[in-house]
C-alpha positions in Angstrom: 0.0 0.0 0.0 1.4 3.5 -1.0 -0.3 7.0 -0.4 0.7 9.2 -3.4 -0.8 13.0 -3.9 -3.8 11.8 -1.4 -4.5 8.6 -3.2 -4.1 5.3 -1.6 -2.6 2.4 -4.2 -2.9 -1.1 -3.5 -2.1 -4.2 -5.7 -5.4 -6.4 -6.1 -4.4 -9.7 -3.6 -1.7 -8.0 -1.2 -1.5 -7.7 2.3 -1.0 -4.0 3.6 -2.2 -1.7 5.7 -3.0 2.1 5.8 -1.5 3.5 9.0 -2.9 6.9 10.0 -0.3 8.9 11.6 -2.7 11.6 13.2 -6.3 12.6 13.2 -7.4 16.1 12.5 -10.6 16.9 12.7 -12.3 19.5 10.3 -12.0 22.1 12.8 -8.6 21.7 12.9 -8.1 20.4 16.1 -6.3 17.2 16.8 -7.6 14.1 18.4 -6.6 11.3 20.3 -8.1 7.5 19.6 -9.8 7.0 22.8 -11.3 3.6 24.3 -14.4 2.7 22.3 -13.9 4.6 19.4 -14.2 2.8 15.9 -12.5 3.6 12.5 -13.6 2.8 9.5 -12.5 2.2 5.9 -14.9 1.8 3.5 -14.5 2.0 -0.4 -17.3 2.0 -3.2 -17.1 2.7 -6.8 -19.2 6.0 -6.8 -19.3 8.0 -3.3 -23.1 7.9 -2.5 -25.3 5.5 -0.4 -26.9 3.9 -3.5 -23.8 2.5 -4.9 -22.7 -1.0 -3.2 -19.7 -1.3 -0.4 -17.2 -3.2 -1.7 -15.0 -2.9 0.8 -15.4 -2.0 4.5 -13.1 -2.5 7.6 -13.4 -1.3 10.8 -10.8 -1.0 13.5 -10.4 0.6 17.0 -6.6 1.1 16.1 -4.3 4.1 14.1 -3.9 0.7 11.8 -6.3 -0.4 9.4 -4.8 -3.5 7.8 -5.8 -5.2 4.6 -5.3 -9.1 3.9 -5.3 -10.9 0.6 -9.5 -11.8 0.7 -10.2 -8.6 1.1 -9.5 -7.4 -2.6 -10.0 -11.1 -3.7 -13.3 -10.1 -5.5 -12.9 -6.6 -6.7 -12.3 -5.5 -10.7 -8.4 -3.2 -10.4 -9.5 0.4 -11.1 -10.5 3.3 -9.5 -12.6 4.1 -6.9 -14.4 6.5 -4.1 -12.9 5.5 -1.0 -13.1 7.3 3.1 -12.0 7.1 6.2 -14.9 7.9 9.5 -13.9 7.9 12.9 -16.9 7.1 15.1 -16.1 8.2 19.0 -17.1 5.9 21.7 -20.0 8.9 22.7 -21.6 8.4 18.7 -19.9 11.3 17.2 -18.7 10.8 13.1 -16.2 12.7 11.8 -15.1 11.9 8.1 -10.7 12.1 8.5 -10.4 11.2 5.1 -10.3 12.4 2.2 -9.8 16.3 3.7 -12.7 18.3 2.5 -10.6 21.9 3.0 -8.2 22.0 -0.4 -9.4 19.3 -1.5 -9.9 18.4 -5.4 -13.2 15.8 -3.9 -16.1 17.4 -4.8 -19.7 16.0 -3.9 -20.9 15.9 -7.0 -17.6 13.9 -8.6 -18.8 10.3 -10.1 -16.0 9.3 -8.5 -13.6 10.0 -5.9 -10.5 8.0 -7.6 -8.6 8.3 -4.4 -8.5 4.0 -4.1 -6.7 2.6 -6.9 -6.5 -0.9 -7.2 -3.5 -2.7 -9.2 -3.8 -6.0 -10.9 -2.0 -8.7 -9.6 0.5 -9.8 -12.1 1.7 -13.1 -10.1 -0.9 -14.9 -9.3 -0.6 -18.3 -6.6 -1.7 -21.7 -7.3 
């Protein structure tokens, strides 16, 4: 997994993991993963609730760690991917992708900030 100009890159089949160094929040303010709070990674081809997760992780760790079956079933290409932080008291903060300079717009067809690689070598 590589982060290049805000977009996370993968190869279709890998393990990885996106580590999140530090949580800002849109106000600016920094915050601190506390007991009971949940992340979660969730990636679809279009960013709206009509189109189907494909994939979605959740984790109560800075770590969000991918394993082979979880890109097993999905087509390489491009795709609308975020990152929500849901604090033990029910507060949800999208961390990812920033909305302040940010070239994702609501009405994009597509985010293209998750791109998937084929897997060239592939195990019997």
């Amino acid at each position: 997994m590589i982060v290049e100009n805000g977009v996370l890159k993968h190869t279709k089949g890998d393990t990885g993991c996106i580590r999140i160094k530090r949580i800002v929040l849109d106000d600016g303010t920094e915050y601190t993963l506390q007991p009971g709070d949940t992340i979660t990674f969730t990636v679809r081809a279009k960013p709206s609730e009509d189109s189907p997760i494909l994939i979605q992780m959740t984790t109560t760790t800075m770590d969000i760690p991918f394993q082979p079956s979880d890109t097993a079933d999905l087509k390489p290409g491009r795709y609308s991917a975020d990152i929500e932080l849901v604090t033990a008291s029910g507060d949800t903060f999208t961390i990812w992708p920033k909305k302040k300079k940010s070239k994702y717009q609501p009405t994009y067809s597509n985010f293209e900030n998750f791109w998937l690689w084929p897997e060239v070598t592939k195990h019997a």
